[in-house]
C-alpha positions in Angstrom: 19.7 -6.7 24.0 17.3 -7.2 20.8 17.7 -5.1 17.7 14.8 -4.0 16.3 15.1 -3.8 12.6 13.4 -1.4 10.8 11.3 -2.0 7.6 8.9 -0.1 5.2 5.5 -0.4 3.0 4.0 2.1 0.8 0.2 2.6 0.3 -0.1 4.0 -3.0 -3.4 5.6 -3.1 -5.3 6.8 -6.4 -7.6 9.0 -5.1 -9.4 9.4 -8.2 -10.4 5.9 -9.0 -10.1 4.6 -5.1 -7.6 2.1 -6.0 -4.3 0.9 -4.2 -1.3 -0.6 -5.6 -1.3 -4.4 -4.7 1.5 -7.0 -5.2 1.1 -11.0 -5.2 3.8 -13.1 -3.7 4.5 -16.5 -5.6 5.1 -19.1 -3.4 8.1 -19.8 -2.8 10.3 -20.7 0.4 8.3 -19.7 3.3 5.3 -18.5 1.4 3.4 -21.7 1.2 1.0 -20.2 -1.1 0.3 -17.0 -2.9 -0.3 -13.7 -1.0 -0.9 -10.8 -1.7 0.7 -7.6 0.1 1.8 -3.8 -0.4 4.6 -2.6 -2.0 7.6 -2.6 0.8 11.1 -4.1 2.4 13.6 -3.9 4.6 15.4 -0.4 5.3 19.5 -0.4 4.2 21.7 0.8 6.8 22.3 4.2 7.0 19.1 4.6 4.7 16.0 7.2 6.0 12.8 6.1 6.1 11.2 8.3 3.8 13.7 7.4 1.1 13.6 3.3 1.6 10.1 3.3 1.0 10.5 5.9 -2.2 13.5 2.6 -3.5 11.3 -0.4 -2.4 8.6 0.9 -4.1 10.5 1.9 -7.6 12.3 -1.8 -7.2 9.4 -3.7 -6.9 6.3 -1.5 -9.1 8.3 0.8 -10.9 6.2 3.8 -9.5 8.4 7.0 -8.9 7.8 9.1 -5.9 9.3 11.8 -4.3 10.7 10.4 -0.3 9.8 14.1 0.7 6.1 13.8 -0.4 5.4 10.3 1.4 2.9 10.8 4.5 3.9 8.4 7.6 0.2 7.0 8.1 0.8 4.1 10.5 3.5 2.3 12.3 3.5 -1.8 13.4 5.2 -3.0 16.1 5.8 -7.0 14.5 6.9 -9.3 17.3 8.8 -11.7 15.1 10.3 -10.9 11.6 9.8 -13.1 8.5 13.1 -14.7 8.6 13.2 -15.6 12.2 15.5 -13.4 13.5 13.7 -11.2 15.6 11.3 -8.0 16.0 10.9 -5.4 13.4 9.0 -2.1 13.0 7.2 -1.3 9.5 6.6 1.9 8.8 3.9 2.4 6.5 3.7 5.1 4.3 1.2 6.9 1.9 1.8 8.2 -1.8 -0.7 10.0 -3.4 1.5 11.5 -6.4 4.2 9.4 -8.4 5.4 9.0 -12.3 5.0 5.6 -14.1 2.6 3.0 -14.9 2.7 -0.3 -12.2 4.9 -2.9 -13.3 5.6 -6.1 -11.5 9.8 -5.5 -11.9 10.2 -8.2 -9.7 8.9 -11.2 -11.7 11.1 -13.7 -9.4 9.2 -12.9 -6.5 5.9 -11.9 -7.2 3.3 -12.8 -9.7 1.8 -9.6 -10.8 1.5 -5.8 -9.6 -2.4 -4.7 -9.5 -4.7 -2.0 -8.8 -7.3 -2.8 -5.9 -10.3 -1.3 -4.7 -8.6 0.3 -1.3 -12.2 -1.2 0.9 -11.7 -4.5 -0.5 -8.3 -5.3 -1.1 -7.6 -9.1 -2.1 -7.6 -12.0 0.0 -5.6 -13.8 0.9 -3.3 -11.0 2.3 -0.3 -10.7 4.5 -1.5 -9.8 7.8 0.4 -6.8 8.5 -0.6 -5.1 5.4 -4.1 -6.0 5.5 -3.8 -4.3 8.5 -2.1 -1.2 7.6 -4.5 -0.8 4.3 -7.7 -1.7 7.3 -6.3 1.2 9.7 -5.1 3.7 7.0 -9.2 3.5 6.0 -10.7 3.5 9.2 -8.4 6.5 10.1 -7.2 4.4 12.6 -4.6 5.0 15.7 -1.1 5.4 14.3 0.5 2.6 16.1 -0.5 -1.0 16.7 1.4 -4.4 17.3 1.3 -7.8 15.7 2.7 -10.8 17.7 2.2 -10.2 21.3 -0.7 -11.0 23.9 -3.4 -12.9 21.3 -2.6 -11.3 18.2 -1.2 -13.8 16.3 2.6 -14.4 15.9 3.7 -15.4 12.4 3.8 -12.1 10.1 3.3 -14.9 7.5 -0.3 -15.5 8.2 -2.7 -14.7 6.0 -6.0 -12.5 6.7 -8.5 -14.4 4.2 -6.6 -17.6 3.9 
């Protein structure tokens, strides 16, 4: 039987200014080149939703938000997970309120924390979160898949490569 893992991403969303918090992985291991992506990781055992996203989001932009104020906005069914070892769901999540100014705390792995324009976020960009930020402003279905059928199989490609 195959374990599906379960994994989170924040869209932070300043309203005001129509801007979206944006991270840029360094290359490094099996990131080729530079990406860009959202805020996100894997959920800890025993760990809710809800409050994963609220950690990965304070460990890797040093944004504060409250896990009960977080909006489930869209859910991807990935076929294969980064590492090989199987399927994952990412649930994606929207904060509109949070404390602190966006940092890139995690200088090993990425190369800066930036605000983007929300309709044209920078390229290239991890296909699963460009598709999250696409569907969270289109208003989108809440559900879609990434690795099955045609879609393409390696949540490492890049959209804008």
């Amino acid at each position: 039987m195959e374990i599906l893992r379960q994994a989170v991403s924040v869209i932070v969303h300043d309203q005001d200014r129509d801007l979206v918090a944006t991270l840029r992985y360094a290359a490094h291991g099996w990131r080729a080149t530079p990406a860009w992506t959202i805020p996100g990781g894997k959920v800890e055992e025993g760990e809710r939703l809800d409050e994963a996203a609220a950690r990965e989001l304070r460990e890797e932009t040093g944004l504060i938000t409250d896990p009960g104020g977080l909006r489930l906005v869209h859910t991807i069914q990935v076929r294969q997970g980064w590492d090989g070892e199987g399927p994952f769901l990412l649930s994606v999540f929207l904060a509109t309120a949070w404390s602190g100014e966006l940092t890139n705390t995690e200088p090993d792995k990425h190369l800066g924390a930036h605000w983007s324009p929300v309709d044209a976020p920078p390229l290239p960009m991890f296909a699963t979160a460009h598709a999250a930020l696409t569907l969270y402003r289109g208003g989108g279905r809440g559900f879609s898949t990434h690795g099955w059928g045609g879609e393409g199989s390696d949540p490492r490609a890049l959209v804008g490569a």
